[in-house]
C-alpha positions as CSV (number, residue, x, y, z in Angstrom):
1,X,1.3,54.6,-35.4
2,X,-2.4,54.8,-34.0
3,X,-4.7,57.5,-35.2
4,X,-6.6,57.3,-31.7
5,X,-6.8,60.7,-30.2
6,X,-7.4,59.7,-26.8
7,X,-5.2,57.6,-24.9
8,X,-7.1,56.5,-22.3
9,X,-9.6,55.3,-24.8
10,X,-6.8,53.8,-27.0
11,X,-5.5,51.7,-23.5
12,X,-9.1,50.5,-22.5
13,X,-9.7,49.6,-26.0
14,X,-6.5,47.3,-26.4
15,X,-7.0,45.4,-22.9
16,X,-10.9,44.9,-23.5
17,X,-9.4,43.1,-27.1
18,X,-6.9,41.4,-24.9
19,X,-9.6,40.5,-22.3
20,X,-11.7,39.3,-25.3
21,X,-8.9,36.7,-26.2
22,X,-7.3,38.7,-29.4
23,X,-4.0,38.1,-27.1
24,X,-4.1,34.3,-27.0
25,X,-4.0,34.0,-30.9
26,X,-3.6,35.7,-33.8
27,X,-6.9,34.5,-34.5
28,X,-10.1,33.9,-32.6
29,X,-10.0,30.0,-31.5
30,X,-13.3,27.6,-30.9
31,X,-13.8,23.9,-31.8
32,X,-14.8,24.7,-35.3
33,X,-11.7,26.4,-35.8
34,X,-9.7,23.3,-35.9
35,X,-11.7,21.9,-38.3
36,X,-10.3,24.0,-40.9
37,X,-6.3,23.3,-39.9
38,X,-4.4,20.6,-41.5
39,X,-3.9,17.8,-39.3
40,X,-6.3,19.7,-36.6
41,X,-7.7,16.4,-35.7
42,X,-4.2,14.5,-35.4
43,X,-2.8,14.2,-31.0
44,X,0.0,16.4,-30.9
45,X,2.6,13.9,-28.8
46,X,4.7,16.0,-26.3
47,X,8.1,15.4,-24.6
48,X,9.1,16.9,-21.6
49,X,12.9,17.6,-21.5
50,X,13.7,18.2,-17.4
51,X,11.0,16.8,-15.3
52,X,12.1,20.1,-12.6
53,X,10.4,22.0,-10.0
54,X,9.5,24.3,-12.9
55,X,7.6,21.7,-14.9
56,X,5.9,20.4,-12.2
57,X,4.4,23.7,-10.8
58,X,3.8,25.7,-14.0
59,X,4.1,23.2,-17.0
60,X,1.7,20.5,-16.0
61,X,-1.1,23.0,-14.4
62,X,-1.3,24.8,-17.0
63,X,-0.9,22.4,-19.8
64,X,-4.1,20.3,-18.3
65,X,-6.4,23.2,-18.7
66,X,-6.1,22.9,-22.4
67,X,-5.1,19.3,-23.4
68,X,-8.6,18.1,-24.1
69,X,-9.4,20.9,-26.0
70,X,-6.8,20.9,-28.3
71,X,-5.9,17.7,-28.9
72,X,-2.6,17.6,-27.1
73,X,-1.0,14.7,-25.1
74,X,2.4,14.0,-23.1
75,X,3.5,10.5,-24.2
76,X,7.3,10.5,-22.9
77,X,9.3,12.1,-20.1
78,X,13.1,12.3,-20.9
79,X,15.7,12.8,-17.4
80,X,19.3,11.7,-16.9
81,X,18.7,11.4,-13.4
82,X,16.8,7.6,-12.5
83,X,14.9,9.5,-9.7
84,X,13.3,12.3,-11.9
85,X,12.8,10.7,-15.1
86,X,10.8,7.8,-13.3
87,X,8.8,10.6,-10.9
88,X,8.0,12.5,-13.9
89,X,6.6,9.5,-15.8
90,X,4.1,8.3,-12.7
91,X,3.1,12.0,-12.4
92,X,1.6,12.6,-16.0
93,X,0.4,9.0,-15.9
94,X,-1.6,10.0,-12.8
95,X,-2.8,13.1,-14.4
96,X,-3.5,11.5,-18.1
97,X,-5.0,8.1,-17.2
98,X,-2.1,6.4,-19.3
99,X,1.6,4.9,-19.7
100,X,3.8,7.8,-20.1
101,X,7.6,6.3,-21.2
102,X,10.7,7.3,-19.4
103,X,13.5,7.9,-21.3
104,X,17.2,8.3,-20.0
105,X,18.1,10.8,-21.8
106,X,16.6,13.2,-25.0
107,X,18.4,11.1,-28.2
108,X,16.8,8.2,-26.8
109,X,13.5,9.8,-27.1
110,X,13.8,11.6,-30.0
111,X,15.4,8.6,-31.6
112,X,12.0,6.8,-31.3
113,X,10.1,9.0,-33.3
114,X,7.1,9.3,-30.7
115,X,7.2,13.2,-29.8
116,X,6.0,16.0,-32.0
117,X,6.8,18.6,-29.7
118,X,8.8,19.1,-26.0
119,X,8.6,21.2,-22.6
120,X,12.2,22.1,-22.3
121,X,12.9,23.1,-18.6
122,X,16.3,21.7,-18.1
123,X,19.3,23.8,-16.6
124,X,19.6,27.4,-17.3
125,X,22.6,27.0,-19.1
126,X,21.1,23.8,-20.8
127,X,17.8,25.6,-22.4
128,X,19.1,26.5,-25.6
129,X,21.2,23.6,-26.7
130,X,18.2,21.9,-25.8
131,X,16.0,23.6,-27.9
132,X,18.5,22.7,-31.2
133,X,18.1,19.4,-30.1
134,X,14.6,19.4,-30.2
135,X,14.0,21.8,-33.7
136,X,16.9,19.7,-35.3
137,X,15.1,16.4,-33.9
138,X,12.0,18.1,-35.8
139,X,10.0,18.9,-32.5
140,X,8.6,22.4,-31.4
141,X,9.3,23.6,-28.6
142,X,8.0,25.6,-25.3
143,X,11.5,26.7,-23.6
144,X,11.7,28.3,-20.6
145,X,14.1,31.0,-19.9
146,X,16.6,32.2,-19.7
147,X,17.5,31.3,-23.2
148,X,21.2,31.6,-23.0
149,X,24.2,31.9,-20.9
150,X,26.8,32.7,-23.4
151,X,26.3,34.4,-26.7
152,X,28.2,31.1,-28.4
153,X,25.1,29.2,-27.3
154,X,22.8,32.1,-28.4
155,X,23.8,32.4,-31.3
156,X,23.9,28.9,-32.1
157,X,20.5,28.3,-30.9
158,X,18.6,31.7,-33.1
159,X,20.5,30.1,-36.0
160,X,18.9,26.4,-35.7
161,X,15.8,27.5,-35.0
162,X,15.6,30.5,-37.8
163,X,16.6,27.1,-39.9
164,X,14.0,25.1,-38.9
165,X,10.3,25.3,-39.4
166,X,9.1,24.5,-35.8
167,X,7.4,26.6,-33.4
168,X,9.7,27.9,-30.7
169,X,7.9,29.8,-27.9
170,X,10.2,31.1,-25.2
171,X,9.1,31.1,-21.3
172,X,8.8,34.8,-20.9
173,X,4.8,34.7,-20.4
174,X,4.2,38.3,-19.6
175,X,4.2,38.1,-22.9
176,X,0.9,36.5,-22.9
177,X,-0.9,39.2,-20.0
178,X,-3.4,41.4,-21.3
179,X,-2.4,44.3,-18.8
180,X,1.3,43.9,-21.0
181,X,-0.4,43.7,-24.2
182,X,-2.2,47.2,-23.2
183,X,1.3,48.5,-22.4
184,X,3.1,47.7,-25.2
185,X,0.1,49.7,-27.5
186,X,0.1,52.6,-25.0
187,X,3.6,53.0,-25.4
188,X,4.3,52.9,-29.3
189,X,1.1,54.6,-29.8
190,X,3.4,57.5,-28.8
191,X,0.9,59.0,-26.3
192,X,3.3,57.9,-23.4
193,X,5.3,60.6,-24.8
194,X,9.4,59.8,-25.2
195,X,10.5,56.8,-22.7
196,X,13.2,58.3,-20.1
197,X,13.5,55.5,-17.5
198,X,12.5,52.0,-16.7
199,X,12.7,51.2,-12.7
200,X,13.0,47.3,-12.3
201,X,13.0,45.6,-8.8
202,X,13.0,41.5,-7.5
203,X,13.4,41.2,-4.2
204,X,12.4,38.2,-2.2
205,X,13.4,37.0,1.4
206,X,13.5,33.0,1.0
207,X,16.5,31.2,2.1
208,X,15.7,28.2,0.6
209,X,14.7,29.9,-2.9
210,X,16.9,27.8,-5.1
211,X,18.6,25.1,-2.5
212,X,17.4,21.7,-2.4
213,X,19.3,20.3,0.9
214,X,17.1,17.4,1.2
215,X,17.4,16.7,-2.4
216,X,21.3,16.5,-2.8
217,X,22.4,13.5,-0.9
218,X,20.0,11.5,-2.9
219,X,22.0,12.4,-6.2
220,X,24.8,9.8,-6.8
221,X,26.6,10.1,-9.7
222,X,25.9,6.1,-10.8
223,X,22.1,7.2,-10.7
224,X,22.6,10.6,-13.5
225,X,24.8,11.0,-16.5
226,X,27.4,13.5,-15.2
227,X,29.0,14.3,-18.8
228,X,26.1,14.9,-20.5
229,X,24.7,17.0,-18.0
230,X,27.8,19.1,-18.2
231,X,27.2,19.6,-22.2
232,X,29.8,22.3,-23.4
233,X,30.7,23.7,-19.7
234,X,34.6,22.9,-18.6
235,X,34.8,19.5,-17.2
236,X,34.3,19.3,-13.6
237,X,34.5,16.3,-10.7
238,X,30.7,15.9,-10.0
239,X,29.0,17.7,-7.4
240,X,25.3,17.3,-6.7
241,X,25.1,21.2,-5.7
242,X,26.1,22.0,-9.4
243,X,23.7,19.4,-10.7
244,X,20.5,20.5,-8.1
245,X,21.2,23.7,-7.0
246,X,22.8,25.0,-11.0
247,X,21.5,28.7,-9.7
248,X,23.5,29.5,-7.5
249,X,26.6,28.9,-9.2
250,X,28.3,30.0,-12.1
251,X,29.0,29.1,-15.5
252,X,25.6,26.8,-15.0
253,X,23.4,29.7,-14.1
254,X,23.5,33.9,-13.9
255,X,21.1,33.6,-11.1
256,X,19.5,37.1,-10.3
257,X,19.9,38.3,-14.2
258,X,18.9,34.9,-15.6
259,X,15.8,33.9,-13.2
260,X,14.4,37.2,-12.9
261,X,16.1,40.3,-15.1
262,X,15.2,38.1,-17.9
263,X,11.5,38.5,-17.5
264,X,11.7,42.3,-16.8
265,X,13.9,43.4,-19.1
266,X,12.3,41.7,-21.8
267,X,9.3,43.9,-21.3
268,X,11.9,46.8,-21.7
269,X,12.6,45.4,-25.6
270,X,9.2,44.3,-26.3
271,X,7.8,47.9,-25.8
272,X,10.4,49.8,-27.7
273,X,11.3,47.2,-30.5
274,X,15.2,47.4,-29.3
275,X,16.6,44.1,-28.9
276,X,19.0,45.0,-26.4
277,X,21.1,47.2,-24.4
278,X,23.5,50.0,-25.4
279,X,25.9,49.5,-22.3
280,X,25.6,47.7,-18.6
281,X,27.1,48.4,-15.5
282,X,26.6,45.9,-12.5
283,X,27.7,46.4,-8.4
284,X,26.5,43.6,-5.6
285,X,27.8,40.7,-3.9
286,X,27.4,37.9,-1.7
287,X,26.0,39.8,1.2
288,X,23.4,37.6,3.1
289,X,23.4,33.9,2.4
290,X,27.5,32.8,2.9
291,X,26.5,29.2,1.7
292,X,29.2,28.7,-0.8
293,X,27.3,30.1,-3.6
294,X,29.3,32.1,-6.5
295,X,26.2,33.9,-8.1
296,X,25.5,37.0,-6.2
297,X,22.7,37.7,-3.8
298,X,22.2,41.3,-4.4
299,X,22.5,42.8,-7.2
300,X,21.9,46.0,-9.3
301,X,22.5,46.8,-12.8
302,X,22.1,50.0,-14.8
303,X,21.5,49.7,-18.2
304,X,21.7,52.5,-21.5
305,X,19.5,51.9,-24.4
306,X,18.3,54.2,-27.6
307,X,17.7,56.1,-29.4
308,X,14.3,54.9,-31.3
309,X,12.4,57.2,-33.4
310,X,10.1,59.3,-30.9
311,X,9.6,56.6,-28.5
312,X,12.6,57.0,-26.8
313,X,15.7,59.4,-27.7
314,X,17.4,57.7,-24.8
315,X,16.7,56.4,-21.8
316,X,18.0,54.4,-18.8
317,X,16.3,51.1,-17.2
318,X,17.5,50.1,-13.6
319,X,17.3,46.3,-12.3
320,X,17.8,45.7,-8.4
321,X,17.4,42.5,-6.6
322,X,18.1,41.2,-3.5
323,X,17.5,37.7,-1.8
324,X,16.8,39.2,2.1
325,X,14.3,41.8,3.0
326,X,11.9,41.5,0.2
327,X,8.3,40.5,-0.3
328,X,8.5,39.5,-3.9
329,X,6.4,42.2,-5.2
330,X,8.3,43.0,-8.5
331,X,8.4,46.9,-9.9
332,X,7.9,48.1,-13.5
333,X,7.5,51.1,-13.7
334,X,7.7,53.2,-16.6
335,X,8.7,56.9,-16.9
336,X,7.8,59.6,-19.4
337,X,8.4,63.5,-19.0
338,X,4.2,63.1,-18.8
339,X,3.9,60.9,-15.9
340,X,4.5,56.8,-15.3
341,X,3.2,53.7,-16.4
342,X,3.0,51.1,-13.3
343,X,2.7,47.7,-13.8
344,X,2.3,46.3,-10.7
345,X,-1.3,48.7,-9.9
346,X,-1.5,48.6,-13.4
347,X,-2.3,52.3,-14.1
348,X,-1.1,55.3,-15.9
349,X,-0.9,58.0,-13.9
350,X,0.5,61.9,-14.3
351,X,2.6,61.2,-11.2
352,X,5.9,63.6,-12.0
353,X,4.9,65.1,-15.4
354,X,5.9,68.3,-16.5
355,X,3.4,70.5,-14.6
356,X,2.0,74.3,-15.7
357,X,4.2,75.8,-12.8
358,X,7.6,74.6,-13.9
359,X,7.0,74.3,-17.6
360,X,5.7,78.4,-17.9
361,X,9.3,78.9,-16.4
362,X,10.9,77.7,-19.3
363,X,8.4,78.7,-21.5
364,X,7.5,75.1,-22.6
365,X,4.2,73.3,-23.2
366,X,2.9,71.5,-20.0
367,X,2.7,67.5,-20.6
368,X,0.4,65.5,-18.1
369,X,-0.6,62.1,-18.6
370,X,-4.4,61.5,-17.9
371,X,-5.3,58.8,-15.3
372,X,-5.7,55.3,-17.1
373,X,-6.5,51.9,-15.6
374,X,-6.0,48.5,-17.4
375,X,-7.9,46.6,-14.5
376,X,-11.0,49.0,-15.2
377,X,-11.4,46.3,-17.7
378,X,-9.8,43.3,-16.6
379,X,-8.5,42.6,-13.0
380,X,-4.8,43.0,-12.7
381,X,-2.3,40.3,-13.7
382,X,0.1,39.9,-10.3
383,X,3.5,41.0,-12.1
384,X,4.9,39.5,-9.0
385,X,4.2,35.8,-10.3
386,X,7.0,34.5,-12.1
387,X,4.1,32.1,-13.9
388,X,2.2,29.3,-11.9
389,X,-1.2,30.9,-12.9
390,X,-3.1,32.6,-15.4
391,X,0.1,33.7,-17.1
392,X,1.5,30.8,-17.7
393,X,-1.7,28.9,-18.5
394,X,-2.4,31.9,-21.1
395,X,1.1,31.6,-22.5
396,X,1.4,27.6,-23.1
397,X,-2.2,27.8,-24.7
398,X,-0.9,30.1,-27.2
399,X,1.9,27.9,-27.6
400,X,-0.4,24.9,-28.5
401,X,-2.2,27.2,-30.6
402,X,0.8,28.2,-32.5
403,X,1.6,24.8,-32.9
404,X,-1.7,24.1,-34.3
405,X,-2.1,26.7,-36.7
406,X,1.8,27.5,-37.6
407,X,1.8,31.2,-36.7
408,X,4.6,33.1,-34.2
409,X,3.6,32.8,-30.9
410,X,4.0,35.6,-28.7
411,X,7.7,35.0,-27.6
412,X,9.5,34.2,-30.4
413,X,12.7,33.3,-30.5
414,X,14.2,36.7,-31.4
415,X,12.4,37.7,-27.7
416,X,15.0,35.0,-26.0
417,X,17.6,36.1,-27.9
418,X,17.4,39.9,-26.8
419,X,16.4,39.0,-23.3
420,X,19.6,36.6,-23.3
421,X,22.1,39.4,-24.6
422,X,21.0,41.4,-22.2
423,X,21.4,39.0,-19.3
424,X,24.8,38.2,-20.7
425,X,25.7,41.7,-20.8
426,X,25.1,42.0,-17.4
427,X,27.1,38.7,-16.7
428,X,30.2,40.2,-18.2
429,X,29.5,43.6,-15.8
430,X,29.1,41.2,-13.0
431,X,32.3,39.3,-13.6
432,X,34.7,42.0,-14.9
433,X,33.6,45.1,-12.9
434,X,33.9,47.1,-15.7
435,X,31.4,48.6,-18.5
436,X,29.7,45.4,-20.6
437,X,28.8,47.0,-25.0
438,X,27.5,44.5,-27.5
439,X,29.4,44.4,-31.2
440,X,26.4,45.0,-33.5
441,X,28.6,43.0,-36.6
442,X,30.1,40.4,-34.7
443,X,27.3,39.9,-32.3
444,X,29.3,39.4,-29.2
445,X,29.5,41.2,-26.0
446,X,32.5,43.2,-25.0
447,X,34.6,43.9,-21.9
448,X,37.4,46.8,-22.3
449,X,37.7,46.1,-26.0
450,X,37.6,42.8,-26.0
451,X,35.2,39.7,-25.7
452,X,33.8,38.4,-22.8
453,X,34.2,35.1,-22.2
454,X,33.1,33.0,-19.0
């Protein structure tokens, strides 16, 4: 724990570090820095696994503000579907100045040697049989989340890449904001005081957030590879919705919990070191958008964590989202019997602490939080964003890093697999309608005593 007596000083202090670039690395990076890495001078060849909307908006940006400097190029895009894999290979040839092959499907390119590491951005329920793939085929790996859909494929996937020696950093960039980093040392410095409640909210009114109807009639099943797209889901006729539109329906996607929960919540276990919930309950529906959808549109799930030490003897996190009526602001905040930590204004404030007034009635010491500001320091990080920005940028430069100099990056893959158990903890809430536990020996999530199973 921190010896710094003064908190606000302590918060300032860890977001100018963070502003300085302590976050990005482990180490401070320049061109001479390289020079004393093994193989520093060698291209690092990427892949990119799923040449999606995601890749296109977030992964390539952001990957071409560092490229040059670090010595990193994409040589080979890998899609089952003809339309994307050949799209994806013009695009990076446009942006690189070079051929970029297109492969049909990931054992073609890994079976030509020519990647070191991959952009995995595939399917939700794809992303971690993807990343074996691509540790087992000796790559690294930057794999968006969620990480996994079922604890089988969880499990699986932490156990491959705990085997391998690649570098696995999952998509959950808050990870890489220097308003988070602040956070995470406010909290376990312990001048929060105990954490009592997390309130997380997603709301955003878009009806076409995650339908493509122009896109699906140009899918034909001779043009993709059905089966393998389908990996180790139940066998199914083909149905471009499932292939195109995977978030809205279930077993392919968790929607609500796996696009956004996932990046919340994982704040929730990165601050307090647990790695997942104690219990989840989950009410919602198909309320707004009746377009043949299974994944709900609203949503909101309660979760129980703790105890840890004297960060948190307890506590409970909320998660509500709804896809109408919403300006896709995001809320974190964070409570302590001192005040709350905000994330979206990005300032600690003594808002609802224990005042003079009540606490002399009970004959207890007051506790009020003093008035702290990240953006003081740096301006604030739109929480909002799930990426496309500085976030993202920050996040796969530390990846590249990483990859260069062998140490963790910032989201490991224990930080998908908590995130993931937590999601699918709240999948088995959704489905059942009944309490979701997780079985600390066995490592699976429970439903009414027994395990839940999609």
């Amino acid at each position: 724990m921190s010896t710094e007596t003064n908190p606000r000083r302590l918060f300032l202090k860890q977001t100018a570090l963070a502003g300085a670039g302590v976050l990005l690395a482990r180490t401070a990076w320049s061109a001479s820095s390289y020079k004393r890495i093994i193989g520093a001078n060698d291209r690092v060849r990427v892949g990119v696994v799923g040449f999606s909307d995601r890749h296109r908006s977030s992964h390539i940006p952001s990957f071409l503000n560092h490229y040059k400097e670090l010595n990193f190029d994409v040589v080979g895009v890998s899609d089952i579907w003809k339309k994307r894999r050949e799209e994806g290979a013009a695009t990076w040839k446009e942006k690189l100045g070079h051929d970029v092959a297109a492969y049909r499907n990931n054992e073609e390119m890994y079976d030509k040697k020519v990647v070191d590491a991959v952009f995995v951005s595939t399917a939700d329920f794809q992303h971690a049989l993807h990343a074996i793939e691509a540790v087992q085929a000796g790559c690294d790996v930057y794999c968006e989340k969620p990480f996994a859909e079922t604890m089988a494929d969880n499990r699986a996937a932490l156990k491959a890449i705990k085997a391998s020696k690649q570098i696995v950093q999952i998509g959950s960039q808050r990870r890489s904001g220097a308003n988070y980093h602040a956070a995470e040392a406010f909290i376990k410095s312990g001048k929060f005081g105990p954490l009592k409640m997390v309130e997380l909210t997603w709301n955003v009114n878009q009806p076409g957030r995650w339908r493509r109807p122009d896109l699906v009639p140009q899918l034909q099943e001779a043009d993709t590879d059905w089966k393998r797209y389908l990996m180790n889901r139940p066998a199914e006729a083909f149905d471009a919705r499932k292939y195109l539109e995977f978030r809205l329906f279930w077993p392919y996607s968790s929607g609500l919990a796996g696009q956004w929960m996932s990046h919340q919540i994982d704040t929730v276990h990165w601050f307090t070191g647990l790695p997942h919930p104690r219990s989840v309950v989950a009410n919602g529906g198909i309320y707004m958008w009746k377009d043949g959808r299974k994944n709900w549109d609203t949503i909101t799930a309660v979760f129980d964590y703790g105890p840890l030490n004297n960060l948190a003897e307890g506590f409970q996190v909320t998660f509500g989202s709804r896809m109408d009526n919403g300006d896709e602001h995001p809320t974190e905040i964070y409570y302590s019997n001192g005040g709350e930590l905000n994330l979206n204004t990005n300032a600690v404030t003594p808002r609802g602490g224990l005042t003079q007034k009540f606490a002399a009635d009970m004959k207890m010491q007051p506790f009020l939080l003093p008035e702290s500001s990240l953006s003081e320091v740096e301006p604030v990080i739109a929480s909002a964003n799930t990426g496309g920005d500085k976030l993202t940028s920050n996040h796969i430069r530390n990846w590249m890093e990483c990859v260069r100099s062998r140490q963790t990056p910032h989201a490991p893959v224990e930080a998908g697999y908590s995130h993931s158990i937590a999601t699918i903890m709240t999948n088995a809430a959704v489905h059942s309608g009944q309490k979701a536990t997780f079985d600390e020996k066995t490592q699976e999530v429970m439903v009414g005593g027994k395990v839940f199973k999609y």
